[in-house]
C-alpha positions as CSV (number, residue, x, y, z in Angstrom):
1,X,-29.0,-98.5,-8.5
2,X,-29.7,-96.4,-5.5
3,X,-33.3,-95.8,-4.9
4,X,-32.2,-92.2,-3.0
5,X,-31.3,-89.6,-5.3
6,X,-28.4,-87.5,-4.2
7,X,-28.5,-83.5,-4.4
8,X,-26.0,-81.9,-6.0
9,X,-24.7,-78.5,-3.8
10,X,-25.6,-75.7,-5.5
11,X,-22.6,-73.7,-6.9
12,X,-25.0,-70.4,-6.8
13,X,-24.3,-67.8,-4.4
14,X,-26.6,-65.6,-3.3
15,X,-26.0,-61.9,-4.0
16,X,-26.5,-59.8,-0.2
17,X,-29.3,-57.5,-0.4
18,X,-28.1,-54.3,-1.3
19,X,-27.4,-52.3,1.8
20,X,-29.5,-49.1,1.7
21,X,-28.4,-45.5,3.0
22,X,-28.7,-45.1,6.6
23,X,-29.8,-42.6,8.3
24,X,-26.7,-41.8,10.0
25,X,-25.0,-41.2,6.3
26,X,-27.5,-39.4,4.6
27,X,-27.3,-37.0,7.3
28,X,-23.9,-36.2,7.1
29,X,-24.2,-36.2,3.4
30,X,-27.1,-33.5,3.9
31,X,-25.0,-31.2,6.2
32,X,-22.0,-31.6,3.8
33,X,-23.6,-30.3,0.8
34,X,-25.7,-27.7,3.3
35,X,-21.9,-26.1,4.2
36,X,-21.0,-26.2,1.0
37,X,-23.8,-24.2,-0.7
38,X,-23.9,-21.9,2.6
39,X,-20.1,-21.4,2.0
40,X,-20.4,-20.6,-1.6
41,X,-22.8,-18.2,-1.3
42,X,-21.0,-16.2,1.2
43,X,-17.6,-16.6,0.1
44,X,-18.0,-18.0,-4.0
45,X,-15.0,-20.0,-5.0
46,X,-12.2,-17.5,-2.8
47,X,-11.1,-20.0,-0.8
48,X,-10.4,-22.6,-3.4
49,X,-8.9,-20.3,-5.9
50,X,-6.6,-18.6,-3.4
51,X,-5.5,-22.6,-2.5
52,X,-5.0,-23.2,-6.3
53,X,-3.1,-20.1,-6.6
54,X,-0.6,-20.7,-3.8
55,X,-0.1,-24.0,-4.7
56,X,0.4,-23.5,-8.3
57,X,2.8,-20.5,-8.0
58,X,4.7,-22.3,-4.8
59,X,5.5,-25.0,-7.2
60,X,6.5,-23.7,-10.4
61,X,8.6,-20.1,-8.9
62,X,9.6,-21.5,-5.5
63,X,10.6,-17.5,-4.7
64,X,6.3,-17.2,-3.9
65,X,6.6,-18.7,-1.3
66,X,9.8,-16.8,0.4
67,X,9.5,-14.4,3.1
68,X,10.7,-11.6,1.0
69,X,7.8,-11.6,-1.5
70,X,5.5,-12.3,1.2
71,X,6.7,-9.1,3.1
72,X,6.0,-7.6,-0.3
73,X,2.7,-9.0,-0.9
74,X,1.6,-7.9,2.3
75,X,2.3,-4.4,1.3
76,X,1.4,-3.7,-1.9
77,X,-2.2,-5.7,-0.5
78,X,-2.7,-3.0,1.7
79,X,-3.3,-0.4,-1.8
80,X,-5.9,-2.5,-2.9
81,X,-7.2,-3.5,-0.1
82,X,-8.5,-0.2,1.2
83,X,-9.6,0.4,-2.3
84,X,-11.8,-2.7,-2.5
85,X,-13.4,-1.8,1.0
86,X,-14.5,1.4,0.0
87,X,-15.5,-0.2,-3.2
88,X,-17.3,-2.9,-1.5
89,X,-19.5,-0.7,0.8
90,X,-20.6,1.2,-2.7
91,X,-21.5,-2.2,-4.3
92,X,-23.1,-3.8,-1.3
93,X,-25.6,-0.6,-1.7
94,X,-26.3,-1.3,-4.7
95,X,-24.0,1.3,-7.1
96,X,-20.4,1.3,-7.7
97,X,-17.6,3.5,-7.9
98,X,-15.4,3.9,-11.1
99,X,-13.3,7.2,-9.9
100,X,-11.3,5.6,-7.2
101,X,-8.1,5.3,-9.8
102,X,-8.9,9.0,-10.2
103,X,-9.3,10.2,-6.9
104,X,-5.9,8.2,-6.7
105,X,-4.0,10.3,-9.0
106,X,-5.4,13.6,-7.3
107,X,-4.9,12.9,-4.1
108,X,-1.2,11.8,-4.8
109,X,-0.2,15.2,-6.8
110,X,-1.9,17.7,-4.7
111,X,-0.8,15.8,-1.7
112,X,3.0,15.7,-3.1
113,X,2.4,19.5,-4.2
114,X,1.2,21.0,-0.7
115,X,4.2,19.0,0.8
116,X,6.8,19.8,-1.4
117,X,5.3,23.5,-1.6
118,X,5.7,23.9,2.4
119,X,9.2,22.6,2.4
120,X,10.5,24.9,0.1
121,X,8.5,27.5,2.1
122,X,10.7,27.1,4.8
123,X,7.7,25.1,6.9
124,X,9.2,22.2,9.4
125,X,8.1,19.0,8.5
126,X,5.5,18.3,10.6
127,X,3.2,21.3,9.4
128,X,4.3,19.5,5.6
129,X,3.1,16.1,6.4
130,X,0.2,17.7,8.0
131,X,-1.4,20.4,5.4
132,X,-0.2,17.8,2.8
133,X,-2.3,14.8,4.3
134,X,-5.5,17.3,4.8
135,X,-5.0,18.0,1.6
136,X,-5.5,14.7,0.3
137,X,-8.7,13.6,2.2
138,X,-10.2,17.2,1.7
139,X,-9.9,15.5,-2.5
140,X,-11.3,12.6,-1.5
141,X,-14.1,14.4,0.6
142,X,-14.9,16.6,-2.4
143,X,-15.2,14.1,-5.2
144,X,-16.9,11.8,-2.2
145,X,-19.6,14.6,-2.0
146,X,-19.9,15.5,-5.8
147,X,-20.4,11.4,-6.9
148,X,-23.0,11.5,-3.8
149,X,-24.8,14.2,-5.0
150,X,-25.2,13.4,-8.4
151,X,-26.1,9.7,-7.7
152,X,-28.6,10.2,-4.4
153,X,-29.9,13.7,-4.9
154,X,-29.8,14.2,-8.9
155,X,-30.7,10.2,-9.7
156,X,-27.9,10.1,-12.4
157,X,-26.6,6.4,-12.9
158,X,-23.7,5.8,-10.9
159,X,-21.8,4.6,-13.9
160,X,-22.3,7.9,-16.1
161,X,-21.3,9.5,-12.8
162,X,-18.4,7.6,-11.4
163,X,-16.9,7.9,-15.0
164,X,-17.2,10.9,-15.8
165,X,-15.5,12.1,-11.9
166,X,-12.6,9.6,-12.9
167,X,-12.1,11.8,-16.2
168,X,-12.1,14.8,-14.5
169,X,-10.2,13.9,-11.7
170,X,-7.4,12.6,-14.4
171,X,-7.2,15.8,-15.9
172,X,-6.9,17.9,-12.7
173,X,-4.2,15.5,-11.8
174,X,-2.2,16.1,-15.1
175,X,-3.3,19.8,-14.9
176,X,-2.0,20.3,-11.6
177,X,1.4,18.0,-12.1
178,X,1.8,20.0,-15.3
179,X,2.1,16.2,-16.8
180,X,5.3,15.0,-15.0
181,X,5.7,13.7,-11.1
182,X,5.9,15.9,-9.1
183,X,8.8,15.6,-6.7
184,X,10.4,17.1,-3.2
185,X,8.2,14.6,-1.5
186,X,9.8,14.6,1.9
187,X,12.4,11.4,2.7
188,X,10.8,11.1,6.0
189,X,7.5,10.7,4.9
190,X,8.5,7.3,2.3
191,X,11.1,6.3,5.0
192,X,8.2,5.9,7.5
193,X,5.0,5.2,5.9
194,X,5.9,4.0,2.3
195,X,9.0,1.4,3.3
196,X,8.7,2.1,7.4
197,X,8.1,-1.0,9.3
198,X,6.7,-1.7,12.9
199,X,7.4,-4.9,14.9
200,X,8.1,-6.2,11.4
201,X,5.6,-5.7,9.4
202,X,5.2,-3.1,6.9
203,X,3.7,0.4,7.8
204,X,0.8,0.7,5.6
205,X,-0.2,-3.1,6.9
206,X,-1.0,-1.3,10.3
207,X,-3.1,1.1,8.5
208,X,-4.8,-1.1,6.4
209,X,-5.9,-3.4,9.5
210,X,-7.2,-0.3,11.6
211,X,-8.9,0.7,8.7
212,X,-10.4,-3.1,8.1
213,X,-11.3,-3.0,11.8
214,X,-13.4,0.1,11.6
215,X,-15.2,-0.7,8.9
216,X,-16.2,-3.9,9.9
217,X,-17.5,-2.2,13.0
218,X,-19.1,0.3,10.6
219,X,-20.8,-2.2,8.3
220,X,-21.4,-4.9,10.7
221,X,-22.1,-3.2,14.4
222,X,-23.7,0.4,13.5
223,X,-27.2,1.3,12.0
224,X,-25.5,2.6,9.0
225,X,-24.4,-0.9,7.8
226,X,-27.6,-2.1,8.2
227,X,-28.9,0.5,6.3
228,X,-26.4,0.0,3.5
229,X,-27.6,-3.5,3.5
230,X,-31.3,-2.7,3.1
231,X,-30.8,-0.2,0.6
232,X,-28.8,-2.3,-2.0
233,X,-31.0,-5.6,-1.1
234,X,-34.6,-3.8,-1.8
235,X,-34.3,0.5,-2.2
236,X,-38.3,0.9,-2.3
237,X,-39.1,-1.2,0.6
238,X,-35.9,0.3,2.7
239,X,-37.5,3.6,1.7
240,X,-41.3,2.7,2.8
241,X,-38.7,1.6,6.3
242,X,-38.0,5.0,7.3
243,X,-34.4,4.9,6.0
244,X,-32.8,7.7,4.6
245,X,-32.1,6.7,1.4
246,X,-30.5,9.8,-0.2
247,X,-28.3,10.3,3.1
248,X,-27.2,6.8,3.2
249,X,-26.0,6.5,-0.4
250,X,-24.3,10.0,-0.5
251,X,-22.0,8.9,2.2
252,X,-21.5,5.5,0.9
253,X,-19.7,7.2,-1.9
254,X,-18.2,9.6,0.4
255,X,-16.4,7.1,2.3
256,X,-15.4,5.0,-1.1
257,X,-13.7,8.5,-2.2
258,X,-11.6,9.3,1.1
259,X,-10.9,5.4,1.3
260,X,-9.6,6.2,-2.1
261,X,-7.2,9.4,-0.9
262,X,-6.0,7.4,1.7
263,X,-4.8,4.7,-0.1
264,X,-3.6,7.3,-2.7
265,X,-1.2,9.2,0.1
266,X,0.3,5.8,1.0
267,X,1.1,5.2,-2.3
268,X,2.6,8.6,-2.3
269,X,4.9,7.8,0.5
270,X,5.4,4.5,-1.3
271,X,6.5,5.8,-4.8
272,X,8.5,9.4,-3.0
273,X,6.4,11.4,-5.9
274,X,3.3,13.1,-6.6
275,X,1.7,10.6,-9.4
276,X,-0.9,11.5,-12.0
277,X,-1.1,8.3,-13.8
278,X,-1.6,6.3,-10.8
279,X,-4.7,4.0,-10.1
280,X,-5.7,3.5,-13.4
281,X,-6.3,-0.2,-12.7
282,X,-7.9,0.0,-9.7
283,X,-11.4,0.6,-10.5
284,X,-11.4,-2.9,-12.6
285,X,-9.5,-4.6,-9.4
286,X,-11.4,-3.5,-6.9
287,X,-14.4,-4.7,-8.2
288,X,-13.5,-8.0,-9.2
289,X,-11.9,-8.5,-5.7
290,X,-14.7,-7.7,-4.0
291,X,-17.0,-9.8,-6.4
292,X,-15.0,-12.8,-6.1
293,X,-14.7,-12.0,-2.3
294,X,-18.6,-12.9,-2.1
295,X,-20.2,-9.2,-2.6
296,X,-23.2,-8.9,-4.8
297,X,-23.1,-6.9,-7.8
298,X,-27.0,-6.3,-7.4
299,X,-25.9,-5.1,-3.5
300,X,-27.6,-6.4,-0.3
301,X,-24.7,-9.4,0.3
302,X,-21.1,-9.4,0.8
303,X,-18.9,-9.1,4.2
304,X,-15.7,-6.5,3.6
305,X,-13.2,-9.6,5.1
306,X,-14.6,-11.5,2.2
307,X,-13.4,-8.4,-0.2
308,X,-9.9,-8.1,1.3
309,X,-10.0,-11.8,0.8
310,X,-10.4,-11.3,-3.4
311,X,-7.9,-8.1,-3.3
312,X,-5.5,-10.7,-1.7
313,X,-6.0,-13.0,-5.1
314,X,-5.7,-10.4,-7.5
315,X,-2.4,-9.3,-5.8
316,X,-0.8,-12.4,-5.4
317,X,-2.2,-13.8,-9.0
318,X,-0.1,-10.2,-10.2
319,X,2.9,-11.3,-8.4
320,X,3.0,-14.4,-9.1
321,X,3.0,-13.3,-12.9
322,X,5.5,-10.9,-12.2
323,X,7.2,-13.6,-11.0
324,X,7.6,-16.0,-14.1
325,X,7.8,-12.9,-16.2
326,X,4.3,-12.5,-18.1
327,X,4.1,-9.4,-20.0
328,X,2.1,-6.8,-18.7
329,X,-0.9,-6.9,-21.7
330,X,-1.1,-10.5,-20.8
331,X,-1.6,-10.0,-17.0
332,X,-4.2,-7.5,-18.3
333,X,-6.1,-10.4,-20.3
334,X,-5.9,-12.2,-16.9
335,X,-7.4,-9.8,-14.7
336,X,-9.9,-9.2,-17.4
337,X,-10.8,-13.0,-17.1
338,X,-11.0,-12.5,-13.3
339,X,-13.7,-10.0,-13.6
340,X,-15.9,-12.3,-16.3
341,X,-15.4,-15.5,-14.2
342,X,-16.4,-13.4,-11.3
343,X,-19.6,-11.8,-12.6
344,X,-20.4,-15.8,-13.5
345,X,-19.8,-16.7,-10.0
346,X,-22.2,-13.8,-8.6
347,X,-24.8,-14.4,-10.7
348,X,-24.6,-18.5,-9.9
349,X,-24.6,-17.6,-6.5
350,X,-28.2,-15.6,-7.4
351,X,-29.2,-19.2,-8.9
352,X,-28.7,-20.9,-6.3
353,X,-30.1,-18.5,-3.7
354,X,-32.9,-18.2,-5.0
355,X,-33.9,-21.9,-5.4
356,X,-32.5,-22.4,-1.3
């Protein structure tokens, strides 16, 4: 027997240490989840429920995708679009505007009646299309004013305000179209601004971007924005500022209203008739577009791209309904649940604002 005792290899392996975290990582991790919370709270969940939507559509109706319906998409945007930035400027400043489906209506029958009115009067076209577009704006302008007055000067809730203006403005609508369209709307106006096209893209896209452009400009370049801004963020202490308070939110509902007409005299030339039904959805749409396009509903925050962005997800979520045939109460249901989820989203984004 061998004095030397032989040891045995051990069949244990020893675990590595666990590798920690470096510095480069956590870093990267850090900024990743900084983007992400910066890019919710100016945006909310737009850009990945406009992906879902796309995608989800694209596969199960492949005509989404086509160039027709996106031609058409483009266009019947541009409605809702200038609603929601009128809409947007009145909810950034800390109110909100429930006549715009309203001042619609209006503006489409008296604009249809002072057109129709001159041509049978023997007046050339050009003095038609004129007097009938004044006409119009002038009903924006007035139920601007009259919402302004009664919301910065007499300190009634825009709500009671804004809904009582869209019942009125309903009634004149049907008072003045004796309850039935009213027709003679010129062919050259729908030919050129309802179906017209330049360089290939719709008319009323053209309007819709200058519009856009301006009041970007307005709310993003001019002391009137900044105003706006102040106003909805903290009224008192944009008061104790020097800012005209009462000024600044009588023509944020002014411009709203005459936003309003002007989509409501492209949608004129768009349907060749004076309308006084039209709109009625628009005061729900346009303010779950521009909620879910990152605007506050307690005002101070929100960027107008942001609310075209949500007008562009409620129309294509309607066409893409249209598409596979959903019945109209259901895509009502819908849009309902568009407006909850974003009132969710808003306040969330208050949540997490306030603990960044």
């Amino acid at each position: 027997m061998s004095d030397v005792d032989a040891e045995m290899p051990s069949t244990e392996t020893e675990e590595p240490p666990e590798s920690e975290p470096t510095e480069e990582h956590s870093g990267l991790g850090a900024w990743l989840i900084d983007a992400a919370v910066r890019t919710f709270l100016a945006v909310g969940v737009l850009p990945i429920l406009l992906l879902g939507l796309v995608i989800f559509f694209g596969i199960i109706e492949p005509r989404f995708l086509s160039g027709d319906n996106v031609f058409n998409v483009s266009r019947q945007l541009t409605y809702l679009g200038i609603i929601t930035m009128g809409q947007a400027v009145v909810l950034m400043s800390g109110g909100f505007d429930l006549s715009v489906g309203g001042t619609v209506a209006l503006t489409s029958v008296v604009a249809a009646t002072i057109m129709s009115g001159q041509i049978d009067g023997g007046s050339s076209l050009a003095t038609a299309l004129t007097l009938g577009i004044l006409g119009g704006l002038a009903v924006g302008l007035v139920v601007g004013i009259a919402n302004g007055f009664a919301v910065a000067i007499l300190k009634v809730t825009p709500f009671v305000v804004t809904l009582a203006m869209s019942s009125i403005t309903y009634g004149l609508a049907l008072m003045v179209a004796d309850g039935a369209p009213v027709s003679g709307v010129p062919i050259e106006f729908a030919r050129k601004l309802g179906t017209g096209k330049l360089w290939g893209v719709p008319a009323p896209v053209w309007v819709a971007l200058v519009l856009l452009v301006v009041m970007t400009v307005l709310m993003g370049r001019t002391r009137f924005g900044r105003y706006v801004y102040a106003i909805g963020g903290n009224e008192k202490a944009a008061r104790l500022s020097g800012i005209s308070v009462w000024r600044t939110t009588a023509l944020v509902y002014v411009i709203c209203s005459v936003l309003a007409a002007i989509a409501g005299i492209m949608l004129t030339a768009r349907v060749s008739s004076g309308e006084p039904n039209l709109g009625g959805s628009f005061p729900l749409e346009s303010i779950a577009a521009a909620v879910l396009g990152g605007v506050a509903l307690g005002g101070g925050q929100g960027r107008l791209l942001g609310a075209v962005g949500g007008a562009a997800f409620v129309v294509m979520l309607q066409n893409g309904m249209n598409l596979i045939r959903v019945e109209n109460y259901v895509q009502q249901i819908v849009i309902g649940i568009a407006l909850i989820t974003a009132v969710v989203v808003d306040r969330l984004r208050d949540v997490v604002r306030a603990r960044t």
